[in-house]
Structures are given as C-alpha cells and as structure tokens.
PyMOL Python script that loads the backbone (N, CA, C, O; Angstrom):
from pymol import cmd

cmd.read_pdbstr("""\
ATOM      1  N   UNK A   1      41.163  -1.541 -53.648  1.00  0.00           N
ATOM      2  CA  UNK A   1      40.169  -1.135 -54.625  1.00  0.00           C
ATOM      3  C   UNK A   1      39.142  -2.261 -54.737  1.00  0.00           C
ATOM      4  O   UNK A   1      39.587  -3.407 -54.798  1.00  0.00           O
ATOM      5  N   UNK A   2      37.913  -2.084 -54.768  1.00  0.00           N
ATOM      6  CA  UNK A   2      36.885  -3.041 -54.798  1.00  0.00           C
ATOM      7  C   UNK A   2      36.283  -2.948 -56.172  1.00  0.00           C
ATOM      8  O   UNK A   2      35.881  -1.887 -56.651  1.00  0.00           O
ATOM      9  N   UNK A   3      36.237  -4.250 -56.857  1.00  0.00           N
ATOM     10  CA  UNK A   3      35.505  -3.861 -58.075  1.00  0.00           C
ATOM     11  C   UNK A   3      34.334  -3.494 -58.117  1.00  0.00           C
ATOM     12  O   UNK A   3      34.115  -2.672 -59.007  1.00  0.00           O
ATOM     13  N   UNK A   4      32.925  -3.964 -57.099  1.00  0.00           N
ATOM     14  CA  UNK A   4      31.836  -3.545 -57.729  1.00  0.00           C
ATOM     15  C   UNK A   4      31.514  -2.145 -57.294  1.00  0.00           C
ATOM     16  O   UNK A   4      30.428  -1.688 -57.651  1.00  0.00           O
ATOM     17  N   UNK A   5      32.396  -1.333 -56.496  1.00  0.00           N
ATOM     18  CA  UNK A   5      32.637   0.381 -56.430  1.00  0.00           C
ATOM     19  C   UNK A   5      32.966   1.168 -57.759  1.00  0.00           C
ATOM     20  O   UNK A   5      32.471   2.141 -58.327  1.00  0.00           O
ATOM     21  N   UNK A   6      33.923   0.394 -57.979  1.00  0.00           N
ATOM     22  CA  UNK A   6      34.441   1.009 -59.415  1.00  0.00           C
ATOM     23  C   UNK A   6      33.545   0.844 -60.655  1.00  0.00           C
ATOM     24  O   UNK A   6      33.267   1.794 -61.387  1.00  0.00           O
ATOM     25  N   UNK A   7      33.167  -0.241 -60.826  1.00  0.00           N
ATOM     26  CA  UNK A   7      32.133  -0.600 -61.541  1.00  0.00           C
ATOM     27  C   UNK A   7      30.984   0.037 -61.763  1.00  0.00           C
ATOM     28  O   UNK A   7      30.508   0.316 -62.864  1.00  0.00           O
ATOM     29  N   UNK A   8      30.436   0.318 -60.462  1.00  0.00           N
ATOM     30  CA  UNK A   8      29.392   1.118 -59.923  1.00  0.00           C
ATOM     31  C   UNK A   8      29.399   2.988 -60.272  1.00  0.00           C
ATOM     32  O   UNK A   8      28.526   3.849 -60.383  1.00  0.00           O
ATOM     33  N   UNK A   9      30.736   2.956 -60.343  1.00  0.00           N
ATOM     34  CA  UNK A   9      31.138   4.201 -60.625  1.00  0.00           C
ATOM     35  C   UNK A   9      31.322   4.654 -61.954  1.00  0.00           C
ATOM     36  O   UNK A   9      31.080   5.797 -62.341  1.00  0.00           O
ATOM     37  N   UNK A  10      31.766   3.705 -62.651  1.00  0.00           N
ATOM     38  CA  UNK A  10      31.964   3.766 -64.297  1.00  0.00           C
ATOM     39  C   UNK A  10      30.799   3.342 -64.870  1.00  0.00           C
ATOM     40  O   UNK A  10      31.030   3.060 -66.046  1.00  0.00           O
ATOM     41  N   UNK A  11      29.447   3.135 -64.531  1.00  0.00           N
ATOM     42  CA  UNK A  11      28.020   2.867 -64.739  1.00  0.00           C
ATOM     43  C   UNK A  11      27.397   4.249 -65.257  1.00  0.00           C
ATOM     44  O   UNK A  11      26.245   4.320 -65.685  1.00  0.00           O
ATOM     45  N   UNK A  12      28.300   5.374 -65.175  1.00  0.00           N
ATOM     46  CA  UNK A  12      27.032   6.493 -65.015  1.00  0.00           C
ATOM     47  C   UNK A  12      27.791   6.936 -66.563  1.00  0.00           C
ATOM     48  O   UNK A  12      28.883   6.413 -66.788  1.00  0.00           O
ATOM     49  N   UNK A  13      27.260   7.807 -67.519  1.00  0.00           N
ATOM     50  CA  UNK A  13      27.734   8.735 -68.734  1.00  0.00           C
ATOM     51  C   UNK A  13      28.580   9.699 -68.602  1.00  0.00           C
ATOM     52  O   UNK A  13      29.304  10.054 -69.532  1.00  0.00           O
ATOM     53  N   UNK A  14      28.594  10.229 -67.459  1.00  0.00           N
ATOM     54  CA  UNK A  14      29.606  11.704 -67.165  1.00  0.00           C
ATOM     55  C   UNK A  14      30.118  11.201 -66.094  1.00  0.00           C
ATOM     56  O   UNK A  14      30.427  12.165 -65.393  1.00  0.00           O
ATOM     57  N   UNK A  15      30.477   9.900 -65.380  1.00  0.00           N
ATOM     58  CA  UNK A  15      31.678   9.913 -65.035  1.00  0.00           C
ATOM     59  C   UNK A  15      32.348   8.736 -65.919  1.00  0.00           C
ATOM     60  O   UNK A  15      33.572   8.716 -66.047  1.00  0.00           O
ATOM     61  N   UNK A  16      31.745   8.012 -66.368  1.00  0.00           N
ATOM     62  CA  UNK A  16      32.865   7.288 -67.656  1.00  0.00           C
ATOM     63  C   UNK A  16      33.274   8.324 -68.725  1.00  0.00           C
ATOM     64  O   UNK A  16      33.986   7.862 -69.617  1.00  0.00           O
ATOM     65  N   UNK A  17      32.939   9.739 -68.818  1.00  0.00           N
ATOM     66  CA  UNK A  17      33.599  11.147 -69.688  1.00  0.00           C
ATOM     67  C   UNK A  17      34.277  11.453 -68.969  1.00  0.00           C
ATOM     68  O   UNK A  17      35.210  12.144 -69.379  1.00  0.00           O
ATOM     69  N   UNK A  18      34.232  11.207 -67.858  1.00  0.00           N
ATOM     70  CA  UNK A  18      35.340  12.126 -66.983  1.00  0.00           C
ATOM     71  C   UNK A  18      36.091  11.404 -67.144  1.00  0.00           C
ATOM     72  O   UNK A  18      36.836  11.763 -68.056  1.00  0.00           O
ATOM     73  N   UNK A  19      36.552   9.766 -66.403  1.00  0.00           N
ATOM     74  CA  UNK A  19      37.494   8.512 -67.109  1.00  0.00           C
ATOM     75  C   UNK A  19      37.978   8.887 -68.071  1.00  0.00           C
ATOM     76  O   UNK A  19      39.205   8.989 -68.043  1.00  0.00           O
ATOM     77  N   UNK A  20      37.171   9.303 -69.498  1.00  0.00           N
ATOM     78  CA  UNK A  20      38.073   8.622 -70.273  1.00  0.00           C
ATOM     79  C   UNK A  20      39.166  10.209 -70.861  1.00  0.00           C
ATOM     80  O   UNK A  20      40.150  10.237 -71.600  1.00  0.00           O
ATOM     81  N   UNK A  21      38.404  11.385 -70.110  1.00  0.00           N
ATOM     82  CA  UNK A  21      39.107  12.544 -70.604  1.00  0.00           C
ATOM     83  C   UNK A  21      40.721  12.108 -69.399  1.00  0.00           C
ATOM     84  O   UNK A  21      41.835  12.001 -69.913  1.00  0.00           O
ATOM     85  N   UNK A  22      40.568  11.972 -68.278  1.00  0.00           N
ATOM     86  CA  UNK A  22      41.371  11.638 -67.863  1.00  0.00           C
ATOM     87  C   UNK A  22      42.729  10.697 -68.636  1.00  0.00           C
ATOM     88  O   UNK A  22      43.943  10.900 -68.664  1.00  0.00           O
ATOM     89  N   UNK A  23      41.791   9.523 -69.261  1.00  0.00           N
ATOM     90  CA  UNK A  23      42.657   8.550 -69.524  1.00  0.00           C
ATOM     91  C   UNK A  23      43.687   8.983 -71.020  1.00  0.00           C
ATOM     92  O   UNK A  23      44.555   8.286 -71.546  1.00  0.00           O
ATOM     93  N   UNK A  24      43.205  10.371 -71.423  1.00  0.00           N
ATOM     94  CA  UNK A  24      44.168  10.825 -72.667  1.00  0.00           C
ATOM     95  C   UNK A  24      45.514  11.211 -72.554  1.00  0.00           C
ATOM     96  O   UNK A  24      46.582  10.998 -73.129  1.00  0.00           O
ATOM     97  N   UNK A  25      44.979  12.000 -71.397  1.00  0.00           N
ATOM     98  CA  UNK A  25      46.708  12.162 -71.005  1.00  0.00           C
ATOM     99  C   UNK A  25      47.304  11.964 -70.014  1.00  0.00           C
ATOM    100  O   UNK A  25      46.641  11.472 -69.101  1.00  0.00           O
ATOM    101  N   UNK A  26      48.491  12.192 -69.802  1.00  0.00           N
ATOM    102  CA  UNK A  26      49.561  11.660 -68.410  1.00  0.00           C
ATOM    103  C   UNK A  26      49.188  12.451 -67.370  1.00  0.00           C
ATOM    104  O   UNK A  26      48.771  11.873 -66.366  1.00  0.00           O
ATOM    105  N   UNK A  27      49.272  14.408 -67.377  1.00  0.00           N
ATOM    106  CA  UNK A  27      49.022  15.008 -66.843  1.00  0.00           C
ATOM    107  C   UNK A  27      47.837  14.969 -65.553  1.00  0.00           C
ATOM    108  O   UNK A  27      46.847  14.261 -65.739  1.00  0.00           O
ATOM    109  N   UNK A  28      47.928  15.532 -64.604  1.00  0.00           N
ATOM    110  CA  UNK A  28      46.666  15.614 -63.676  1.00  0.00           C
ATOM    111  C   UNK A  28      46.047  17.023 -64.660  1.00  0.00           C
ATOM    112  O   UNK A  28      46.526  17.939 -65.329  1.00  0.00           O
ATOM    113  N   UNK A  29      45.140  16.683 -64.386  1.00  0.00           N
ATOM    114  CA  UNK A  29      44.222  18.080 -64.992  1.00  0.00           C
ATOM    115  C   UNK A  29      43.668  18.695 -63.773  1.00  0.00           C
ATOM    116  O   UNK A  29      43.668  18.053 -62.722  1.00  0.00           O
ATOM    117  N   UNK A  30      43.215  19.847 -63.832  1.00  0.00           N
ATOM    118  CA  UNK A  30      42.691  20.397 -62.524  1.00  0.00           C
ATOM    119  C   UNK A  30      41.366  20.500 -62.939  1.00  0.00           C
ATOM    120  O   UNK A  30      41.109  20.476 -64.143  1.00  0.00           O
ATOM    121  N   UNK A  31      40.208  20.648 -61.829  1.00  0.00           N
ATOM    122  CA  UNK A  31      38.932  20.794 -62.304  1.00  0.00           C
ATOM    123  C   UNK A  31      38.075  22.020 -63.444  1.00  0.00           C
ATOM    124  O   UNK A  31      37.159  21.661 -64.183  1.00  0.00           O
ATOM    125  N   UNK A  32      38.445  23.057 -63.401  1.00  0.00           N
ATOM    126  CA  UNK A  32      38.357  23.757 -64.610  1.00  0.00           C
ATOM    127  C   UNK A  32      39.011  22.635 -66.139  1.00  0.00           C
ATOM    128  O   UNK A  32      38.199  22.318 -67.008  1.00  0.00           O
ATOM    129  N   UNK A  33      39.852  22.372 -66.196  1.00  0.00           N
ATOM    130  CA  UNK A  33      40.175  21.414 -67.539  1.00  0.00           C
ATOM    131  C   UNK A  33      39.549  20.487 -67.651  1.00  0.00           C
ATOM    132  O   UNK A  33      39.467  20.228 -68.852  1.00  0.00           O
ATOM    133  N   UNK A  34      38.740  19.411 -66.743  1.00  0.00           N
ATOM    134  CA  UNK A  34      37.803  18.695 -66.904  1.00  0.00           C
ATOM    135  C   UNK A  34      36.752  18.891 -67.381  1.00  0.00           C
ATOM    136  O   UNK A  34      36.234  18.200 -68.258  1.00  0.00           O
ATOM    137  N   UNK A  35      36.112  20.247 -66.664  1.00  0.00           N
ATOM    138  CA  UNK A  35      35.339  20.742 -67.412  1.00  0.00           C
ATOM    139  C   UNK A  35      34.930  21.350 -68.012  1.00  0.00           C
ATOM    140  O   UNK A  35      33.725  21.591 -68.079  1.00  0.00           O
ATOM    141  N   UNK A  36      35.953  21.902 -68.784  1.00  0.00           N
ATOM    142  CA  UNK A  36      36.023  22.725 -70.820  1.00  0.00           C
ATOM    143  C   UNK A  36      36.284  21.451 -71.538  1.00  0.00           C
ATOM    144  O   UNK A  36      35.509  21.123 -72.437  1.00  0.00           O
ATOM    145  N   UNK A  37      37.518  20.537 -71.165  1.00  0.00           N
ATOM    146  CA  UNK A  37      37.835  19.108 -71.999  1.00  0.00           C
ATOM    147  C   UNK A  37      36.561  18.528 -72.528  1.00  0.00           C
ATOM    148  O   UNK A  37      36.432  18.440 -73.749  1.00  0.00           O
ATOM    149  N   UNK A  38      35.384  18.028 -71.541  1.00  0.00           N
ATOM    150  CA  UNK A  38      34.351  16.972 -71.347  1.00  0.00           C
ATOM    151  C   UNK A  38      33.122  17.824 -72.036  1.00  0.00           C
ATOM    152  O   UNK A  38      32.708  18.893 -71.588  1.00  0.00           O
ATOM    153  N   UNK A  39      32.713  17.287 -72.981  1.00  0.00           N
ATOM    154  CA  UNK A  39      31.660  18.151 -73.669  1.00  0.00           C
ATOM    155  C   UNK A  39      30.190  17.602 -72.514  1.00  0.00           C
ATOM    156  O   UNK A  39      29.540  18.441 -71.890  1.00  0.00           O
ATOM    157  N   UNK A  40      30.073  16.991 -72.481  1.00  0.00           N
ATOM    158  CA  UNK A  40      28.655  16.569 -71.578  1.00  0.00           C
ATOM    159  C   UNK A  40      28.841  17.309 -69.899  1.00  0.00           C
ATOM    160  O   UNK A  40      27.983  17.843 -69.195  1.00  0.00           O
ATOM    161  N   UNK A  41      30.027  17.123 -69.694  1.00  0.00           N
ATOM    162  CA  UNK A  41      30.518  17.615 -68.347  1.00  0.00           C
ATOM    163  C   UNK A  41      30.534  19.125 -68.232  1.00  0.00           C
ATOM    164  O   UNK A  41      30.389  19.628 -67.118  1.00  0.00           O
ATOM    165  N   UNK A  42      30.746  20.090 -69.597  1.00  0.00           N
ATOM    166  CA  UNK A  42      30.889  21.219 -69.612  1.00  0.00           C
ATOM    167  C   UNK A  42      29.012  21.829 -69.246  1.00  0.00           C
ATOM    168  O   UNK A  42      28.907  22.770 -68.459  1.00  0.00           O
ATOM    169  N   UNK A  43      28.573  21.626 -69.452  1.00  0.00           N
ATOM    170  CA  UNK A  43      26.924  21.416 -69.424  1.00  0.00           C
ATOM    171  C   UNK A  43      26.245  21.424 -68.307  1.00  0.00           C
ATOM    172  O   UNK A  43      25.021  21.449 -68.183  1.00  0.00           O
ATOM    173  N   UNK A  44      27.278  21.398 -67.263  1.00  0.00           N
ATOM    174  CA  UNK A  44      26.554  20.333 -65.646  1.00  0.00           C
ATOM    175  C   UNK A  44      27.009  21.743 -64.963  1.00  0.00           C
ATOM    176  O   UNK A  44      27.788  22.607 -65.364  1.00  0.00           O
ATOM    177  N   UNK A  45      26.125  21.633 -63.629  1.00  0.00           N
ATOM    178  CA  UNK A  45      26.409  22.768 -62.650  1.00  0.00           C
ATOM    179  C   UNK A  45      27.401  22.241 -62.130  1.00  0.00           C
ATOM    180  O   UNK A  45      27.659  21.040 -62.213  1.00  0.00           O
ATOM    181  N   UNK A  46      28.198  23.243 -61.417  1.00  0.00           N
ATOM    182  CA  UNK A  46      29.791  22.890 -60.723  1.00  0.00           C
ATOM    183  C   UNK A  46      29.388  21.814 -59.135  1.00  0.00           C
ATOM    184  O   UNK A  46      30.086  21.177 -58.346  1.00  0.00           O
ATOM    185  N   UNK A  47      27.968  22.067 -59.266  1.00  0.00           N
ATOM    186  CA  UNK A  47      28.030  21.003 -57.593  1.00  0.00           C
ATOM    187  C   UNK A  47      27.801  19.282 -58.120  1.00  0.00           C
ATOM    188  O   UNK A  47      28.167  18.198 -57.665  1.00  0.00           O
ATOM    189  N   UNK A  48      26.874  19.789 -59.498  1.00  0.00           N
ATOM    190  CA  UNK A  48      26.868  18.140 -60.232  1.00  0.00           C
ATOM    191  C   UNK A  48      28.105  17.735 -60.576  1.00  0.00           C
ATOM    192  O   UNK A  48      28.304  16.520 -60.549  1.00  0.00           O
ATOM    193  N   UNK A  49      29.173  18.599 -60.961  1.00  0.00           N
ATOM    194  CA  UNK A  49      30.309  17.819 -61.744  1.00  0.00           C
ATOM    195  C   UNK A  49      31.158  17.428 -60.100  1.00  0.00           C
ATOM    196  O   UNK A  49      31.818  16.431 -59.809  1.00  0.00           O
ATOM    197  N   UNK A  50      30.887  18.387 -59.432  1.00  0.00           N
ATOM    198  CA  UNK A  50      31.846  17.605 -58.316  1.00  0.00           C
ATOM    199  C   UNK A  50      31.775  16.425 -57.529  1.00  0.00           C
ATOM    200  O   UNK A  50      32.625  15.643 -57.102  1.00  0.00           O
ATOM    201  N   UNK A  51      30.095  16.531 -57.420  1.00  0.00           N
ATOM    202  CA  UNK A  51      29.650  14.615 -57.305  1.00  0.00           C
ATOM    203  C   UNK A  51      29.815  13.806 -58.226  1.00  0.00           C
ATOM    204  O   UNK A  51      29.652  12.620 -57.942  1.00  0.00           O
ATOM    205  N   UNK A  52      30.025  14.009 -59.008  1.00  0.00           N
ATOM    206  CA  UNK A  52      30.409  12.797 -59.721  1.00  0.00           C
ATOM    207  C   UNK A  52      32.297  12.624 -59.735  1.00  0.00           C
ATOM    208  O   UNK A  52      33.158  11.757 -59.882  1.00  0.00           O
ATOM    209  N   UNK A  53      32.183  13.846 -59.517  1.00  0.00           N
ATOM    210  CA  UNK A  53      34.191  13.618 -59.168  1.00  0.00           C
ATOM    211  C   UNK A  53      34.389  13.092 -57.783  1.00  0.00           C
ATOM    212  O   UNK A  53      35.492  12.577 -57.595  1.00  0.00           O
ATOM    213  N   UNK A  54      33.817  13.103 -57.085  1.00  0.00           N
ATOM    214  CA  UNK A  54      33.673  12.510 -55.516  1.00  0.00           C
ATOM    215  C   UNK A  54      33.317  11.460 -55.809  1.00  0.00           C
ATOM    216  O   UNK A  54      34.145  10.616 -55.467  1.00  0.00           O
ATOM    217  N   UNK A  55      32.072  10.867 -56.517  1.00  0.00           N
ATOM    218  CA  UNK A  55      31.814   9.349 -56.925  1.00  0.00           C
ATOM    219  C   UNK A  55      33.445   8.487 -57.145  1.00  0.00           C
ATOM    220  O   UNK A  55      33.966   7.561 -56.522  1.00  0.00           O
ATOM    221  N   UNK A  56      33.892   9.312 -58.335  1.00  0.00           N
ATOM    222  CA  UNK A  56      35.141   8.243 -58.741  1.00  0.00           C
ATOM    223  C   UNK A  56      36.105   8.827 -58.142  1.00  0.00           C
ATOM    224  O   UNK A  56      36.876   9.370 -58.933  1.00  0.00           O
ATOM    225  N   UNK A  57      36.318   8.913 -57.288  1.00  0.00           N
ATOM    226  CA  UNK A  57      37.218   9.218 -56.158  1.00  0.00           C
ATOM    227  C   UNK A  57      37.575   8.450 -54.869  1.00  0.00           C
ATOM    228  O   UNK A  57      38.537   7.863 -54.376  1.00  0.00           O
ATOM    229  N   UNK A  58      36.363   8.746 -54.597  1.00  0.00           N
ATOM    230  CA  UNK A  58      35.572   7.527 -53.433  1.00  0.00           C
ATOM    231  C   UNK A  58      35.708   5.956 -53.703  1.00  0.00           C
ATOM    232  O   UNK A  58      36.287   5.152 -52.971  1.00  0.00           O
ATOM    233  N   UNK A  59      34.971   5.656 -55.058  1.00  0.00           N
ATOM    234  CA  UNK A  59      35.608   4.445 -55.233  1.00  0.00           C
ATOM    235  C   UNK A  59      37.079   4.017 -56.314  1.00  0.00           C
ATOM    236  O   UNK A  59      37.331   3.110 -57.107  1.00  0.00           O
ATOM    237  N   UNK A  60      37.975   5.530 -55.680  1.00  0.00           N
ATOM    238  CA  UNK A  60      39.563   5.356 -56.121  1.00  0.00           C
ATOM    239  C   UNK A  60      39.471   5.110 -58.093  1.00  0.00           C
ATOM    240  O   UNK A  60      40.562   5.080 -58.664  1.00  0.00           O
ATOM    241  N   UNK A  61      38.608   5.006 -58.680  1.00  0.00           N
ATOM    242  CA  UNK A  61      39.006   5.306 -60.059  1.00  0.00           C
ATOM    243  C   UNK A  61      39.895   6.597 -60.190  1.00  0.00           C
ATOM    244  O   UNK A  61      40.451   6.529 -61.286  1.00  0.00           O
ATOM    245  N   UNK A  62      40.190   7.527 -59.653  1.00  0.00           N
ATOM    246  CA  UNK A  62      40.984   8.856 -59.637  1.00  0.00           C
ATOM    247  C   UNK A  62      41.542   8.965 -58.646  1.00  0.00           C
ATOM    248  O   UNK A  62      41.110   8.441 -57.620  1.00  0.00           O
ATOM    249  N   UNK A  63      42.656   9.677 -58.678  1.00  0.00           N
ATOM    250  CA  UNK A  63      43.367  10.177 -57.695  1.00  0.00           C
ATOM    251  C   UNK A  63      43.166  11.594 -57.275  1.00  0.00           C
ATOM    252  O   UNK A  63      42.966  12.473 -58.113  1.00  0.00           O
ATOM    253  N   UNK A  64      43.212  11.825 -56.045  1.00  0.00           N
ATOM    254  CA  UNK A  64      43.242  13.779 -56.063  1.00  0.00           C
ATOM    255  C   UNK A  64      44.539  14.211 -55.231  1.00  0.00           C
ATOM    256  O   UNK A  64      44.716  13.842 -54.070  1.00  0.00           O
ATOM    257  N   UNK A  65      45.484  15.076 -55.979  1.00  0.00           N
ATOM    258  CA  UNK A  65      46.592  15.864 -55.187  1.00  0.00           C
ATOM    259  C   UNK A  65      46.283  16.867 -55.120  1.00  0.00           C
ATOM    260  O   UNK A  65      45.850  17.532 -56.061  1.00  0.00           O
ATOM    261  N   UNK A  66      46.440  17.271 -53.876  1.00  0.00           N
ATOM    262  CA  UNK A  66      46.119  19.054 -53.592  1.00  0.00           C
ATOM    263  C   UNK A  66      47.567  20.043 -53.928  1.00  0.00           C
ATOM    264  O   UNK A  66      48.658  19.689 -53.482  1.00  0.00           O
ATOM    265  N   UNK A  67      47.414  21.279 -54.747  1.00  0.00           N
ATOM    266  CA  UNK A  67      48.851  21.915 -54.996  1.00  0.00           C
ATOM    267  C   UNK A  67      48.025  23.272 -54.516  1.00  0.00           C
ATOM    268  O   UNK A  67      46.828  23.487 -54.705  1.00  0.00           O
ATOM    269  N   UNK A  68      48.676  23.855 -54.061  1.00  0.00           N
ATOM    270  CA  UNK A  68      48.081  25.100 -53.153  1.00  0.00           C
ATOM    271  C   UNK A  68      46.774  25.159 -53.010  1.00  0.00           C
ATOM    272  O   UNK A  68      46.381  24.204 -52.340  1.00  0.00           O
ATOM    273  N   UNK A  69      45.974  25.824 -53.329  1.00  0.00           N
ATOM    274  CA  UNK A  69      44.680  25.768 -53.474  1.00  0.00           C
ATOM    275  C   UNK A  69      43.637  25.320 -54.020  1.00  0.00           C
ATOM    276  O   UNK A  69      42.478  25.410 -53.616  1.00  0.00           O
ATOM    277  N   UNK A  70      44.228  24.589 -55.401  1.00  0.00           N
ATOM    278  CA  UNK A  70      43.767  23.458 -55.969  1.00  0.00           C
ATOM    279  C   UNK A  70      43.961  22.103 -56.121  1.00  0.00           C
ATOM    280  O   UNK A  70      45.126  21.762 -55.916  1.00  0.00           O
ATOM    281  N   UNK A  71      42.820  20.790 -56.557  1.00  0.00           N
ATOM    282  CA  UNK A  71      43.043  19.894 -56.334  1.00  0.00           C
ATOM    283  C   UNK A  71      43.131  19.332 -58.005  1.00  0.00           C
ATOM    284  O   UNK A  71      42.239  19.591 -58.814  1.00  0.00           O
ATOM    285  N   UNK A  72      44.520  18.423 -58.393  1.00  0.00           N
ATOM    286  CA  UNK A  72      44.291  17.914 -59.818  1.00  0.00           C
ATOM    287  C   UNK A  72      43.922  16.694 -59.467  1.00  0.00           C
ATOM    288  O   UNK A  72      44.008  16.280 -58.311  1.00  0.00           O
ATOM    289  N   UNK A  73      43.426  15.937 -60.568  1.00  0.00           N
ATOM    290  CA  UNK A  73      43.140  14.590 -60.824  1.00  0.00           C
ATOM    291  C   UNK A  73      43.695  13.809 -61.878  1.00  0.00           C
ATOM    292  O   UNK A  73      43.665  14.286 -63.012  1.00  0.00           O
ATOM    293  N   UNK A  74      44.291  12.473 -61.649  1.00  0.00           N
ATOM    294  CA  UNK A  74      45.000  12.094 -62.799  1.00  0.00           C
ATOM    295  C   UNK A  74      43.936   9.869 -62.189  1.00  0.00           C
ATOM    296  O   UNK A  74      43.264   9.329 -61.310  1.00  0.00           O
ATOM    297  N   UNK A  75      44.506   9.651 -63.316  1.00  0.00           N
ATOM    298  CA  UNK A  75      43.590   8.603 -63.580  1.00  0.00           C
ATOM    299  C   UNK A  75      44.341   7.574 -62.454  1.00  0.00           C
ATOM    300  O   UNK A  75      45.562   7.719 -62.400  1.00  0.00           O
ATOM    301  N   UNK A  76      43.638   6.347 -61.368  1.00  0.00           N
ATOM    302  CA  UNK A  76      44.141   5.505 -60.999  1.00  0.00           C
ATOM    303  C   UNK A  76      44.791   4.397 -61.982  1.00  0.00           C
ATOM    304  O   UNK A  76      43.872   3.588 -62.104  1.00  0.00           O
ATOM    305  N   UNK A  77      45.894   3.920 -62.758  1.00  0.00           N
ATOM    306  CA  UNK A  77      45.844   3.367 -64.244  1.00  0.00           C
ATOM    307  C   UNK A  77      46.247   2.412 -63.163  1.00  0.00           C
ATOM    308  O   UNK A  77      45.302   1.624 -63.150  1.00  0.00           O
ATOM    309  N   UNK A  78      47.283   1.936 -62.052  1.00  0.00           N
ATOM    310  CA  UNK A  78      47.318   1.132 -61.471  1.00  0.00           C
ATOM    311  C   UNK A  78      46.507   0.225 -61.103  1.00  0.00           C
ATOM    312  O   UNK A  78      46.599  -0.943 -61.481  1.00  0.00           O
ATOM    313  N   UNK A  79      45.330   0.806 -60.066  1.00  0.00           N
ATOM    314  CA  UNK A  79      44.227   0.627 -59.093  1.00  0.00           C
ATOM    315  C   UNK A  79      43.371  -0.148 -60.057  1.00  0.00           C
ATOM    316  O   UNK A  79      42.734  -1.145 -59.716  1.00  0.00           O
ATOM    317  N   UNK A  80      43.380   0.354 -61.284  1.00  0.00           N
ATOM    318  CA  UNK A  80      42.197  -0.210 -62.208  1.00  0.00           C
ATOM    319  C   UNK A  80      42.709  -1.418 -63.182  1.00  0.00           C
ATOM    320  O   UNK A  80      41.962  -2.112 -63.871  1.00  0.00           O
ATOM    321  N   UNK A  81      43.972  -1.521 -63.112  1.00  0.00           N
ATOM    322  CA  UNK A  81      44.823  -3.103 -63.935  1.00  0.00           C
ATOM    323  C   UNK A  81      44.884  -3.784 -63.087  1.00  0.00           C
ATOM    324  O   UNK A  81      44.940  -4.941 -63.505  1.00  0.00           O
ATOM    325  N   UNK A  82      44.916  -3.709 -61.653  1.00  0.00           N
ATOM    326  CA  UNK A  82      44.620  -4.898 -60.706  1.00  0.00           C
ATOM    327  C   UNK A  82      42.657  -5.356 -61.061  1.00  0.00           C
ATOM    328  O   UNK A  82      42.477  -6.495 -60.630  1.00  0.00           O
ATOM    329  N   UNK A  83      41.846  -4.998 -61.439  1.00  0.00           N
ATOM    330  CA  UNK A  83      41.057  -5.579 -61.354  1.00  0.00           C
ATOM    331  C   UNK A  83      40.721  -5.624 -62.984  1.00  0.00           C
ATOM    332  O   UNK A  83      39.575  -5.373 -63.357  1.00  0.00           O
ATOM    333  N   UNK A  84      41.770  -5.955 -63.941  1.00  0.00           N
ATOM    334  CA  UNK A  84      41.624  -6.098 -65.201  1.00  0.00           C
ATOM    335  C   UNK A  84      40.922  -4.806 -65.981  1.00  0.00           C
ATOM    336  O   UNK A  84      40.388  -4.907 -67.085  1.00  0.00           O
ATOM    337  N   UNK A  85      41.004  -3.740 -65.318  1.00  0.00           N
ATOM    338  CA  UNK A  85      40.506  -2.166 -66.499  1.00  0.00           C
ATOM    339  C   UNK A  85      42.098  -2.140 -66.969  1.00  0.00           C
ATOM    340  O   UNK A  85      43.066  -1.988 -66.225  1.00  0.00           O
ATOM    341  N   UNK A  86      42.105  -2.371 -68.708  1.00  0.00           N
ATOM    342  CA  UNK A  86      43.191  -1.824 -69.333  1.00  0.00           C
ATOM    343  C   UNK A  86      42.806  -0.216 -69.486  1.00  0.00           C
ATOM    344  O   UNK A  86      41.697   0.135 -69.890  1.00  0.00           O
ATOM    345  N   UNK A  87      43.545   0.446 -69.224  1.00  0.00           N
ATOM    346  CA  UNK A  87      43.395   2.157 -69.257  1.00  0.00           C
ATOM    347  C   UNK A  87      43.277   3.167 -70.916  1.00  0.00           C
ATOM    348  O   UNK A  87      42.732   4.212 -71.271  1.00  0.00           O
ATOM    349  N   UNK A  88      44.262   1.953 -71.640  1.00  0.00           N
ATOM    350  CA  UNK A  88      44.680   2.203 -72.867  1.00  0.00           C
ATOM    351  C   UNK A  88      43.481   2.253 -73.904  1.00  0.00           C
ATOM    352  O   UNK A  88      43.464   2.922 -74.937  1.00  0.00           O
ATOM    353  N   UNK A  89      42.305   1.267 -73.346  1.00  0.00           N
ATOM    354  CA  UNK A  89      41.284   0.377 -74.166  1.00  0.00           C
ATOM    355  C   UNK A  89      40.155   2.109 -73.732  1.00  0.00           C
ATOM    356  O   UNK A  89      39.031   2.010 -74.224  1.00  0.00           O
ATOM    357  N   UNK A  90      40.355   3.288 -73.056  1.00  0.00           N
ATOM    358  CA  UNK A  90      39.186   3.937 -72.373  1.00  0.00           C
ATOM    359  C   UNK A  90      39.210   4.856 -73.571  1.00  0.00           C
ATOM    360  O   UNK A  90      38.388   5.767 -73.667  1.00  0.00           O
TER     361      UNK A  90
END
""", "prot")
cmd.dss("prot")
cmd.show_as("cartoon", "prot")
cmd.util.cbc("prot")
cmd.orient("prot")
C-alpha cells in the first residue's frame, strides 16, 4: 500500500463518504448499499459512483470480493494501520 495513493484517494468528498460508510460496519456491503447508505453518493450516476469505487480500490483503501454476480466491498482496516489510518477515528 503506498501512502500518497491512498491519500490521494481519501482527498476527494464522495470517496472519503464512501470510507467512512464502509468504516461503520464489519459487513462487506454490496454496491446498491453504498449507494442508498451514502447520502452524497446516492445523488451520483452509477458510472460516477463506480469511479470513485475504482479510485479506492486501485489505491487498496477497499477491498472487492466477487460472490456470484456481485462484487462487495469491505474497508482495507489493515492496509490503512500500516500507514497510521486508525479506521475507528473515520
């Protein structure tokens, strides 16, 4: 994980909403729950919310597991305490 990716990534308003809806619960959420959860995110066309889910993806703030046909996302809490992000503090 590189910090100034992540950094770079948690710079923008709707993907530090996406972070921090992530960071509430344990669960992966799937992309429909991200975006009913995220009030600013609910707002965005489905190709905007997915770049910005590719943003923090790309630079590993999130994880993505694929379960049949869909992909959930649950927060990197690891990836991001190696470079001092407490998860708890989001």
């Amino acid at each position: 994980m590189v910090a100034t990716k992540v950094f770079k990534a948690l710079g923008d308003d709707v993907r530090l909403t996406i972070v921090q809806c992530l960071a509430r619960g344990d669960k992966p959420l799937k992309y429909s729950d991200i975006a009913s959860r995220c009030d600013c995110v609910s707002k965005l066309s489905q190709p905007t919310i997915s770049h910005h889910i590719n943003k923090l993806a790309s630079a590993e703030v999130i994880l993505v597991s694929k379960q049949r046909t869909e992909n959930f996302y649950t927060l990197n809490r690891e990836g991001l305490s190696t470079i001092g992000i407490d998860t708890k503090l989001l």
